[in-house]
N, C-alpha and C positions, 0 to 999 in steps of 0.2 A: 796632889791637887792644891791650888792654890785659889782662893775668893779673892777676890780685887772692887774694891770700891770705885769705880772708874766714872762715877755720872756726877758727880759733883762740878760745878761752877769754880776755877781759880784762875782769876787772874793773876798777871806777873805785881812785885812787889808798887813797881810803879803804875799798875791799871793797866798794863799794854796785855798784848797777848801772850801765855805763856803754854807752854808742852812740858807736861810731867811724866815720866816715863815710868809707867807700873812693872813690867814682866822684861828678862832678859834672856833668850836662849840664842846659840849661834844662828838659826835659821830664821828669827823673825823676831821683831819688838814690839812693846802694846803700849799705849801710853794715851792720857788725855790731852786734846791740845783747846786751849779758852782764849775767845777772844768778845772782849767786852765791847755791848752797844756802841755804835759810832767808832770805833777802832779801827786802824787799816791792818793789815796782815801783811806782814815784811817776809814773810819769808821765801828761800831762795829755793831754787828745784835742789833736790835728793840724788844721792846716788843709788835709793835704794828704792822698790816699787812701793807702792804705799795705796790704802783705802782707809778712807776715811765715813764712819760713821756717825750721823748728826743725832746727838739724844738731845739736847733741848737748845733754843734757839729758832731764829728764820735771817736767812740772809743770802746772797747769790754766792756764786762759785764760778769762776773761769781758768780754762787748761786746755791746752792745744786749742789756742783758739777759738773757742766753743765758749758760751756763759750760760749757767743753768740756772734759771730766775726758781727764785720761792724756795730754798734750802731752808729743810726743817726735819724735825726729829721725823727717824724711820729712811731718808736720805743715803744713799753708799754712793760715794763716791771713787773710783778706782782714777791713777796717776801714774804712769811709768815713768821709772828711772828716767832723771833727766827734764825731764817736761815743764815749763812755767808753768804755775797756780796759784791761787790763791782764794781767798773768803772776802768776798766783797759786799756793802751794803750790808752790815750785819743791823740790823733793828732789833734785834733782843739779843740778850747776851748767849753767846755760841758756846757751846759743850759738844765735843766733836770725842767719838772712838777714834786713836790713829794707829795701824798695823803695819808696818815695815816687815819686808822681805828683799833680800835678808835683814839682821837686825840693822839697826840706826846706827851710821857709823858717824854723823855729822859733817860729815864730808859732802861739801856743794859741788853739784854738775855745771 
């Protein structure tokens, strides 16, 4: 068994958004991803499926098209391989759970 501190608030060194990766097994990866008030979210779709968990924050979310207003802790979000998304409109600083299956290979679709 392993305990994981995962709810913490971090930004990247420069304020942007950043994804720290807690947990590594062949079939799926755990990791917080932060993205700071007023912040855009660059990032690119996945090769791998991923849900995303919001513990603290409010901000929208758009994938496949779709935009989910009022993202905030208690929020799951599921993304299959492949998909455009993103965290938009973030107004308080976003603390997101992210699970990757299989694990995170960094490889963009």
């Amino acid at each position: 068994m392993q305990i994981i501190d995962a709810g913490e608030f971090k930004p990247g060194a420069d304020g942007s958004a950043d994804y720290v990766e807690q947990l590594r097994v062949p079939a799926l990866s755990f990791g917080t991803y932060s993205i700071p008030a007023g912040r855009p979210d660059r990032q690119s779709p996945h090769a791998e499926d991923e849900i995303y968990v919001v513990v603290r924050g409010r901000g929208s979310f758009t994938a496949g098209g779709r935009t989910v207003e009022g993202v905030g802790p208690g929020t799951a979000l599921f993304v299959p391989a492949g998909e455009e998304h993103r965290f938009q409109d973030v107004s308080e600083d976003l603390t997101t759970l992210v699970f990757f299956a299989p694990a995170f290979t960094g490889t963009r679709r």
